[in-house]
C-alpha positions in Angstrom: 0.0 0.0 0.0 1.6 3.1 -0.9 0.3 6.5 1.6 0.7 10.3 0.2 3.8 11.2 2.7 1.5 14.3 2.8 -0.6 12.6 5.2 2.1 11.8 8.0 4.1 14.9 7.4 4.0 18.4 5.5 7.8 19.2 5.8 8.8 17.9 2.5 6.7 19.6 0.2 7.3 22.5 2.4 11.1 22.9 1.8 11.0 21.5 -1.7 8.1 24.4 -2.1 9.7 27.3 -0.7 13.2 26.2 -2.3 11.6 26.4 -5.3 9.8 29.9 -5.3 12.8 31.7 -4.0 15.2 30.5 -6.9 12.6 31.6 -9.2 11.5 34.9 -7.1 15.9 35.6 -7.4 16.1 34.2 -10.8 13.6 36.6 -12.2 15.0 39.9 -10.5 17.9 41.8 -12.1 19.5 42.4 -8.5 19.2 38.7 -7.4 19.6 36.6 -10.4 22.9 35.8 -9.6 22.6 34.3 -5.8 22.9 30.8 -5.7 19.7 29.2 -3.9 20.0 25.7 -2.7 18.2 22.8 -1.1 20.4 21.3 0.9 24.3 22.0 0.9 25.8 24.2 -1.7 27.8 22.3 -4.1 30.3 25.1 -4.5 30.9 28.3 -2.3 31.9 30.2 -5.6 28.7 32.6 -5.6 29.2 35.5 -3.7 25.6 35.0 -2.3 24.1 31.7 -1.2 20.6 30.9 0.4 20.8 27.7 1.7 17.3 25.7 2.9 18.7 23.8 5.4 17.5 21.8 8.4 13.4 21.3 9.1 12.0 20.2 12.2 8.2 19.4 13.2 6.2 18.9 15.7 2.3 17.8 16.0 -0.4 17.8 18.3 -4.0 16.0 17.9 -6.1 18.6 15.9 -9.9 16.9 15.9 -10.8 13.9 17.5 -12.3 12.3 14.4 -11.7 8.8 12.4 -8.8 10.6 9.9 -7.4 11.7 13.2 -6.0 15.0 12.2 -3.0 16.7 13.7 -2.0 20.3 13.8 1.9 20.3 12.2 4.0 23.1 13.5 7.4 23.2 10.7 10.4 25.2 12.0 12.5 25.7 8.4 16.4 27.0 8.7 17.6 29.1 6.1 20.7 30.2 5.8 21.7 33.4 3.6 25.8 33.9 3.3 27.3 36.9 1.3 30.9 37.1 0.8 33.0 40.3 -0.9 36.8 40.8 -1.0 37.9 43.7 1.3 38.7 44.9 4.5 36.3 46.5 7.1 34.0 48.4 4.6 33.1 44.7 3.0 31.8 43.8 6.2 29.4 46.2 6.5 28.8 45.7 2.5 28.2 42.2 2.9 25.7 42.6 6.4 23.5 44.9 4.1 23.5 42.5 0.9 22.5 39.3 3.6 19.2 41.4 5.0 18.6 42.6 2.2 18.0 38.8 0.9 16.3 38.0 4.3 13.7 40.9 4.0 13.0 40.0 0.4 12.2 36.2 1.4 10.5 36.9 5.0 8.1 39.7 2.6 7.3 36.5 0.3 6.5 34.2 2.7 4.6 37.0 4.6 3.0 38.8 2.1 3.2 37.3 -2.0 2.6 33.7 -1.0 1.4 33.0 2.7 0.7 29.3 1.9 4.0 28.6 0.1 2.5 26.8 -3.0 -0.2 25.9 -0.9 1.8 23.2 1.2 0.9 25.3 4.8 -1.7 27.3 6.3 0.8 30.1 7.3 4.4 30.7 7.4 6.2 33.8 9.0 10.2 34.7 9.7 10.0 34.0 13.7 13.6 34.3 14.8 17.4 35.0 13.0 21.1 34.9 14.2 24.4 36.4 13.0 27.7 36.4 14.4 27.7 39.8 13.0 31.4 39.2 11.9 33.9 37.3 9.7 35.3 34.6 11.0 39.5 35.0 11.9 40.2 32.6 9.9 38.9 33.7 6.3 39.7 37.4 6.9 42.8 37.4 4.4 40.2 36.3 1.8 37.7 38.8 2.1 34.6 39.1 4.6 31.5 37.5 4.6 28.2 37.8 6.8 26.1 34.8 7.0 22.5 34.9 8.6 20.4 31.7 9.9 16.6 32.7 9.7 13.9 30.4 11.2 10.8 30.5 9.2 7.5 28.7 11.5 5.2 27.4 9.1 1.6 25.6 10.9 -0.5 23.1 8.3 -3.2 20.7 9.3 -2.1 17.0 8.8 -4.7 14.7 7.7 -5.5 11.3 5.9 
């Protein structure tokens, strides 16, 4: 017997989902089309920019008390956006603007152009991020870089 994994668990078609609309949301704007967004691990670290959809946790709760036994599916989704540039001090500030500049264009999306990403949840919002706020010692004779880890909360009702 083969199930829809749809009705154990949202948080595939979720990630695939919003992978998928940010590479085309970048792909089809002038001042993005070059950042390299990923499922997964990037391949390469050439790019200078890199979203990376990264780790997905869930957790669910009984939603109805009912013979498909529904749950309520909370998905946490880490995404991590990392912006490199060759220079001193000044790239560092360069590269911190160019990274939440990425984040707010993917937290308005989620928030505002496609609330249901794809349709695969009910909502999904940018609920926490974290920086170092610096390059790490040992890649400062390269250049600097500035990477941010967003958390994006989706909630979707589980049922089947």
């Amino acid at each position: 017997m083969s199930l829809d994994l749809t009705q154990a668990t949202a948080a595939l078609e979720f990630k695939k989902a919003f992978c998928s609309a940010i590479k085309a949301l970048f792909a089809d704007d002038q001042e993005t089309r070059h950042v390299y967004v990923v499922y997964g691990q990037p391949a390469n670290y050439e790019p200078e920019d890199i979203v990376s959809f990264g780790r997905i946790t869930t957790g669910q709760e009984t939603a109805t008390l009912s013979t498909n036994r529904s749950r309520e599916e909370t998905l946490t989704l880490e995404v991590t956006i990392s912006c490199f540039m060759g220079g001193n001090e000044d790239a560092e500030i360069a590269t911190a603007e160019r990274a939440y500049d990425l984040l707010r264009r993917i937290e308005h999306f989620a928030r505002m152009d496609d609330t249901t990403i794809g349709g695969t949840v009910r909502t999904c919002l940018l609920t926490s991020h974290e920086s170092e706020g610096a390059t790490p010692e040992e890649l400062l004779d390269q250049g600097r870089v500035t990477e941010v880890i967003a958390t994006f909360t989706a909630k979707t009702r589980i049922q089947g």
